[in-house]
N, C-alpha and C positions, 0 to 999 in steps of 0.2 A: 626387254632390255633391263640387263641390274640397275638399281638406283643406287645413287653414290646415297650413306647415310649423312649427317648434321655436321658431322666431325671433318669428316674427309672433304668435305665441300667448303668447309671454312680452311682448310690446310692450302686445296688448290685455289683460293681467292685470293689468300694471302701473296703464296710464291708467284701469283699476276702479277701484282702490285707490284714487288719487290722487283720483278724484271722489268717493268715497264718503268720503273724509277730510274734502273740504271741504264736504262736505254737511254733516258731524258737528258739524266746528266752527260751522258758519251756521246750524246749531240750537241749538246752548248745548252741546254735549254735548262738545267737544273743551277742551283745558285756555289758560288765555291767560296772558300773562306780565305783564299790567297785576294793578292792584290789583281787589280784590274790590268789587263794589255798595255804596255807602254807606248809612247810614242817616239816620235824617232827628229832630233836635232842633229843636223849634220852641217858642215862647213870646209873651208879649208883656210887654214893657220898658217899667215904668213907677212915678213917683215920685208921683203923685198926678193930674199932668200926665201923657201917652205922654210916654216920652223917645223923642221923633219924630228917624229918621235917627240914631239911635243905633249907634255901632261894637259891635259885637255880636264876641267871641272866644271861643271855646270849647277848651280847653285837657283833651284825656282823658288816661286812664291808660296808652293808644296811641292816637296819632294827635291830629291838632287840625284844630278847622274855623274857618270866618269867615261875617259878616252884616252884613247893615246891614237895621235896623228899619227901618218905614214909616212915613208920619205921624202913625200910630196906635200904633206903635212894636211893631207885631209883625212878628216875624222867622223866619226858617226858614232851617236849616242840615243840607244831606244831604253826608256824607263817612264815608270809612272810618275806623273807632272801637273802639275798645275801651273800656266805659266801666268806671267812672262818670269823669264830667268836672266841671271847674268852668265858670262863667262869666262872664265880662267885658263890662259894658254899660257907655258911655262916650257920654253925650250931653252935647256944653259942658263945662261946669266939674264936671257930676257924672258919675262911676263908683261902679257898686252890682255886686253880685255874687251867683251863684248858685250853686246845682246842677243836674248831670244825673245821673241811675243809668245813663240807659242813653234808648234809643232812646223818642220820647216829647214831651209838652207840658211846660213847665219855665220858668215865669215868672225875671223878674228885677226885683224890688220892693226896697224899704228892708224888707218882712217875709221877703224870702230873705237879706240881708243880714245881719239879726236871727237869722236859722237858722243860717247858717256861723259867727254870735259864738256860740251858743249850741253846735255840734258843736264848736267849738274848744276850748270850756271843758271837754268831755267828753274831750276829746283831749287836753289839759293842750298845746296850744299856741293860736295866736290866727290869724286871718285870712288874715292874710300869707303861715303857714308853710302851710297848708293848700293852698295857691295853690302854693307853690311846691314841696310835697310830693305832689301827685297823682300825678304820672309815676312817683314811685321809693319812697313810704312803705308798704308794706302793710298798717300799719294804718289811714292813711286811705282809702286804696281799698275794705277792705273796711267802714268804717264807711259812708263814703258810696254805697255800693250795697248797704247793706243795707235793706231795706224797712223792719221794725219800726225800727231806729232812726231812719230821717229822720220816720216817721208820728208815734213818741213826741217825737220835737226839738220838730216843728211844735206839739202839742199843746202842749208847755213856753211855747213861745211866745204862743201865743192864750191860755193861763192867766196869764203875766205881764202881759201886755197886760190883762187882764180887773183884775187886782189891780192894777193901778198905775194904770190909765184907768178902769175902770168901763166898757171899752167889749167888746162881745161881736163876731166880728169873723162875717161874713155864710158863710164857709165853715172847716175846722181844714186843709184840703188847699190852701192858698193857693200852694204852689209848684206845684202839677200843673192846678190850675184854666183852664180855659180864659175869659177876660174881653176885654172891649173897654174901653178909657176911653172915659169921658162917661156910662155906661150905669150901672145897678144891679147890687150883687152886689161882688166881689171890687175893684174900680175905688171905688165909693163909699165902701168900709174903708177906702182911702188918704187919698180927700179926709177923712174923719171923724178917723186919725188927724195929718192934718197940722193939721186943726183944733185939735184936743188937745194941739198942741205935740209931740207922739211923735215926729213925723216934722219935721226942720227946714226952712228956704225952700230948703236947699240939696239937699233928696233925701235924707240921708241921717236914720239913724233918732236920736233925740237921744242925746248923749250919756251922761247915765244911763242911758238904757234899756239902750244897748251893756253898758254897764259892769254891769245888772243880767243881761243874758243869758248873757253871759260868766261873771259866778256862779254863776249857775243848774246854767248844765251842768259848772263844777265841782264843783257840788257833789251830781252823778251821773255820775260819771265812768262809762266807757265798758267795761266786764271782757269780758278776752278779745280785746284789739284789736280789739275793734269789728266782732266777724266774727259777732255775736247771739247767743252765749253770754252767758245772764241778761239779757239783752234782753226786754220784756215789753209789750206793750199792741197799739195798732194794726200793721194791716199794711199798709195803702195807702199813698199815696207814690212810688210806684216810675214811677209810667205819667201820662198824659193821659187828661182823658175827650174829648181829642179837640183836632186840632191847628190851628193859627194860622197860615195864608201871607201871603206879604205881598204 
């Protein structure tokens, strides 16, 4: 048998190497210099009507994504995220607003709207600054990713609703719920409180009601910045039972 000489055995060592690298990386196994897989916020946008073809923005704690709802006004947004995030629905002349904790189903109703007046009041600021504190407040980030506190918010909320309407609402998880408009369930709550005056022609939730939410939760403020020290009741909240494409 010829023997390979010094030269030619270091040539075929190399072009090993060199395959077996890009083998590594064409399996997942080697490092990339892009950003990591996204994750995926979905929901569906809506005032009692979809807000069909709704601008959809989502604003996290790092990273922001974008949507546009469908005529049913559900949306989905996969991007890289750190959460928790807020959310911005904007169809026509109305914008309502949500949350997200984290990767998940996560409507945008006048009753998620109702939840941020109501974590604001617990936060001793209002709406606005929430929105505009996500990225750099720490105590909003960790109030808004904390599970027991959005599961107790919500619960404030369908009890205020219940004392001031009389109306009992079809689920207490109305931000993670998965619904269609036109159908039973989470969708009909809208139509029933837009009936009741709750909910105004324009989407948004009536003005007292704001104004009672807003007291509500100050008057449970939040201890511990909002990171679930003395925090107490439900733990749901955080997830979907299941997510919405468009």
């Amino acid at each position: 048998m010829k023997l390979l000489n010094g030269a030619t055995l270091r040539t075929l060592q190399f072009g090993s190497i060199v395959l077996a690298t890009s083998a590594l990386v064409a399996c997942g196994g080697g490092s990339s210099s892009g950003s990591s897989p996204g994750a995926t916020v979905s929901g569906t946008a809506a005032v009692g009507a979809a807000l069909a073809n709704a601008s959809i923005t989502l604003t996290c704690k790092n990273g922001s994504g974008s949507a546009t709802a469908n005529s049913n006004g559900a949306y989905s947004a996969t991007f890289a995220f750190d959460g928790p995030c807020t959310i911005t629905a904007t169809g026509g002349s109305t914008t309502i607003h949500s949350l997200a904790a984290g990767a998940g189903t996560y409507n945008v109703t006048p009753l998620t709207e109702l939840l941020l007046e109501y974590l604001a009041g617990q936060l001793g600021t209002t709406v606005s600054g929430l929105l505009a504190g996500i990225t750099s407040n720490a105590t909003y980030q960790n109030a808004l990713s904390n599970s027991t506190v959005i599961a107790n918010a919500q619960a404030a909320v369908v009890q205020l609703i219940k004392t001031r309407y009389g109306i009992t609402l079809s689920s207490s998880s109305f931000l993670t719920v998965s619904f269609t408009p036109g159908q039973a369930g989470a969708d009909a709550d809208l139509d029933t409180l837009l009936t009741a005056g709750a909910i105004t022609a324009n989407g948004q939730p009536a003005a007292s009601l704001t104004a009672a939410a807003t007291a509500a939760g100050a008057a449970a403020p939040i201890s511990g910045g909002g990171n679930g020290s003395g925090a107490t009741g439900g733990t749901g909240g955080t997830g979907g039972t299941g997510t919405t494409t468009q």
